[in-house]
Backbone as numpy.savetxt, mean C-alpha at the origin, in Angstrom:
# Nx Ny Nz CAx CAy CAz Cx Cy Cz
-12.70 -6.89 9.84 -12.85 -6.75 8.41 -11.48 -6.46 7.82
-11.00 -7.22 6.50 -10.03 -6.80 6.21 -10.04 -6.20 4.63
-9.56 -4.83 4.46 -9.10 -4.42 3.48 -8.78 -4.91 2.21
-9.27 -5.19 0.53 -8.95 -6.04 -0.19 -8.33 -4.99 -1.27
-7.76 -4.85 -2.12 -7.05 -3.38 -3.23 -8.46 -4.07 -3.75
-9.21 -2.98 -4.78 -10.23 -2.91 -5.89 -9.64 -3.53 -6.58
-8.10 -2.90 -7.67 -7.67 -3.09 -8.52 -6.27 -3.83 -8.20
-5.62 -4.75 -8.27 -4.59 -5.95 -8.72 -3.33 -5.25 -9.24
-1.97 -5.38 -8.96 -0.87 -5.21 -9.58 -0.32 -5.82 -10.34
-1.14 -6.25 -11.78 -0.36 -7.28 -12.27 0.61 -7.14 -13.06
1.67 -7.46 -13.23 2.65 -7.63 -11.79 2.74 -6.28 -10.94
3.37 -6.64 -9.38 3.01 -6.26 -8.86 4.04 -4.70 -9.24
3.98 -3.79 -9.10 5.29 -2.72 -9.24 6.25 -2.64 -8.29
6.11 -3.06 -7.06 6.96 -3.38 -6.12 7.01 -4.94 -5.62
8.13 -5.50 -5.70 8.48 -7.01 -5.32 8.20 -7.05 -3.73
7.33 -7.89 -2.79 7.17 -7.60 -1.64 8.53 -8.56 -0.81
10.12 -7.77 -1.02 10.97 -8.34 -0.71 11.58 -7.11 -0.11
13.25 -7.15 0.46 13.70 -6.03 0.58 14.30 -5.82 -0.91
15.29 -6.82 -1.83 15.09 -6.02 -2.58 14.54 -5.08 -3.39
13.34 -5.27 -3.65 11.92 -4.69 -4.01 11.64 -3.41 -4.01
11.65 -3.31 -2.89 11.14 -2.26 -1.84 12.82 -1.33 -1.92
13.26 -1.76 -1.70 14.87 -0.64 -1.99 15.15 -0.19 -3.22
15.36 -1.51 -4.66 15.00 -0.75 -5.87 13.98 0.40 -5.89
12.48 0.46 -5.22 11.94 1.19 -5.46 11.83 2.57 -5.08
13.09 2.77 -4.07 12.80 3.80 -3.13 14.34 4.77 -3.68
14.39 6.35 -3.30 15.61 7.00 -3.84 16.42 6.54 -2.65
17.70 7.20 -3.23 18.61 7.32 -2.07 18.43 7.13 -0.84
17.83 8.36 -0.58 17.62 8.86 1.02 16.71 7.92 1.96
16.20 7.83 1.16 14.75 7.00 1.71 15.19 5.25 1.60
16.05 4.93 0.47 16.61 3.53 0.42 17.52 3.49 2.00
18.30 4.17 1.89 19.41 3.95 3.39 18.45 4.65 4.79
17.27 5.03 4.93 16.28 4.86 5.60 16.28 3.53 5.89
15.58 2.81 4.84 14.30 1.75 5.11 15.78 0.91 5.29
16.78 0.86 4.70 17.80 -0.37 5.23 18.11 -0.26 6.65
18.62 1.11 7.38 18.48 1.25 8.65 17.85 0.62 9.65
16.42 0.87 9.32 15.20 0.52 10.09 15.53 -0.57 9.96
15.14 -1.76 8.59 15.41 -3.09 8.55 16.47 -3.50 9.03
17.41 -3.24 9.38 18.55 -3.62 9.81 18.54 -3.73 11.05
18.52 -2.27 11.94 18.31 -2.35 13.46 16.95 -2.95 13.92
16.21 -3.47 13.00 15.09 -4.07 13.96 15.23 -5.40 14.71
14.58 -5.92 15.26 14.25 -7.29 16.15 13.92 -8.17 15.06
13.67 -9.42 15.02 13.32 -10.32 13.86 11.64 -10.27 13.85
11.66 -10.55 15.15 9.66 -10.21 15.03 8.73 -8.78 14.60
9.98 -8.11 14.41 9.36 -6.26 14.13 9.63 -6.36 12.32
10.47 -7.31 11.95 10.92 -7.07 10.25 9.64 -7.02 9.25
8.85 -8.14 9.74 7.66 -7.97 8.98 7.07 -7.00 8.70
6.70 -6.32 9.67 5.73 -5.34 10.09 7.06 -3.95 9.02
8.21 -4.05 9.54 9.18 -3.28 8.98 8.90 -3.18 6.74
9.14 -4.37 6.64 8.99 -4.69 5.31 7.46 -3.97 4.50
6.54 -4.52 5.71 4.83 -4.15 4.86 5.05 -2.74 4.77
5.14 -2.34 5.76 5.23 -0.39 6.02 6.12 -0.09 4.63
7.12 -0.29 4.47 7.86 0.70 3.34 7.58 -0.33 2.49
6.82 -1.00 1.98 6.48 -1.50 0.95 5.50 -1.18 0.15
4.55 -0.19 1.39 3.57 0.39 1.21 4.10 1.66 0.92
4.97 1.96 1.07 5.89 3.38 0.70 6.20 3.62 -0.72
6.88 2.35 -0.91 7.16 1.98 -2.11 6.47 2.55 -3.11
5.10 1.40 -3.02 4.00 1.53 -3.56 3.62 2.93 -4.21
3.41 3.42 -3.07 2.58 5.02 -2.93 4.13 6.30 -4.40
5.34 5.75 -3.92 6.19 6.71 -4.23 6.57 6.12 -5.64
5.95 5.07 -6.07 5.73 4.19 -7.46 4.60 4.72 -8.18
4.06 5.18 -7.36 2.61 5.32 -8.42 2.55 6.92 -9.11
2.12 6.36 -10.28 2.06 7.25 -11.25 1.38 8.63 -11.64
0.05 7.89 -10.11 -1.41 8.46 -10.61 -1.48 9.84 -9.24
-0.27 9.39 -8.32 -0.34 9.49 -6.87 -1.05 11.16 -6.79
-0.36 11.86 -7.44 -0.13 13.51 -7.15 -2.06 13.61 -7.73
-2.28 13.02 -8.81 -4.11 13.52 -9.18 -4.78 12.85 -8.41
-4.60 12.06 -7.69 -5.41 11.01 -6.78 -5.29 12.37 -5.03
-3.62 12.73 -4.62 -4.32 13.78 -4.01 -4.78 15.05 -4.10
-4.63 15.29 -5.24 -5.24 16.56 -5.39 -6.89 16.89 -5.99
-7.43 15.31 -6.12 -8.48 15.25 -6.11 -9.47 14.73 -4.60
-8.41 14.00 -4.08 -8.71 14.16 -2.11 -8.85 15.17 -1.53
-8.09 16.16 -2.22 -7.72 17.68 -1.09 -9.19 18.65 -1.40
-9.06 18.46 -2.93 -10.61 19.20 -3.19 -11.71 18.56 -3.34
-11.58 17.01 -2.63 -13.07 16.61 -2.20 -13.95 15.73 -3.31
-12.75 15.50 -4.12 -13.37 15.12 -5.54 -13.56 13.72 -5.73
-13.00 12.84 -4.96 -12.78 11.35 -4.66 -13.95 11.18 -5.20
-14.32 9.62 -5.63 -15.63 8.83 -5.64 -15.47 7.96 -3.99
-17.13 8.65 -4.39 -17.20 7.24 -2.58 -17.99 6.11 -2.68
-18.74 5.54 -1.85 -19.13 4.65 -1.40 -19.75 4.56 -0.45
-20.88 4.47 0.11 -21.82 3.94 1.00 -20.98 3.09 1.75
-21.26 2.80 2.99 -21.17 1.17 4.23 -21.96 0.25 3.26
-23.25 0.66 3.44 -24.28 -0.38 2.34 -23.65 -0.50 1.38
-22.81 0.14 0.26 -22.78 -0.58 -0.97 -21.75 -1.37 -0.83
-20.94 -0.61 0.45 -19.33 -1.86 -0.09 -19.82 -2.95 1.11
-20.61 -3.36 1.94 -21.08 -3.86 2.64 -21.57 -5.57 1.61
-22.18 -4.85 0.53 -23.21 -5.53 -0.51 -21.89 -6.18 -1.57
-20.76 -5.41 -2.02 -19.99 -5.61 -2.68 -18.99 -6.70 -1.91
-18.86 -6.60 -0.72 -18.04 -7.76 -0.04 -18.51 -9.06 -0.19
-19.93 -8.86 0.44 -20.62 -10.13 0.24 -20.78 -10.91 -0.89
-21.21 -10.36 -2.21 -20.99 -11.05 -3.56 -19.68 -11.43 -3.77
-18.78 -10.72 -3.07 -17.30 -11.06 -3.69 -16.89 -12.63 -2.74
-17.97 -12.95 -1.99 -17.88 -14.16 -0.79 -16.71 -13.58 0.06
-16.22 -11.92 0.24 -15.16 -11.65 1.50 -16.34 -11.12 3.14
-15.68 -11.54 3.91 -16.37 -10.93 5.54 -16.67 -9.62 5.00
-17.73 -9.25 6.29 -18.62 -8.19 6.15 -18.77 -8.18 8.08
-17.99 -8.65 8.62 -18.28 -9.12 10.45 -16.64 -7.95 10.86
């Protein structure tokens, strides 16, 4: 089963490039993720790129700090297996 976002970046807030992903990140964390990208293998870059892109993401978002502090005290909305089970299927994505 694969993972789909609910909600869309339109556009996205992070470019899924290295520039992208480095504009989006401070200092410390920019000459991080160039490191890593740099010393990796060519077949590890991908995998290199998604990870701090997903960093990106997370250290982009606006909403991040009420989103965990509504995790920490349990406050999240959920979801059933059955409902997102039911919600895949109308959307015509796997459910296997």
């Amino acid at each position: 089963m694969t993972a789909q976002p609910i909600h869309g970046h339109e556009p996205e807030r992070v470019p899924r490039n290295a520039d992208g992903i480095a504009a989006a990140l401070s200092g410390e964390r920019r000459m991080e993720f160039y490191r890593e990208l740099l010393a990796a293998a060519p077949e590890k870059a991908e995998n290199i790129l998604r990870r701090w892109w997903l960093e990106a993401m997370l250290d982009t978002d606006q909403d991040a700090d009420r989103r965990a502090d509504a995790a920490l005290a349990g406050a999240m909305p959920t979801v059933s297996l059955g409902e997102l089970m039911t919600r895949r299927r109308e959307a015509g994505l796997p459910v296997d």
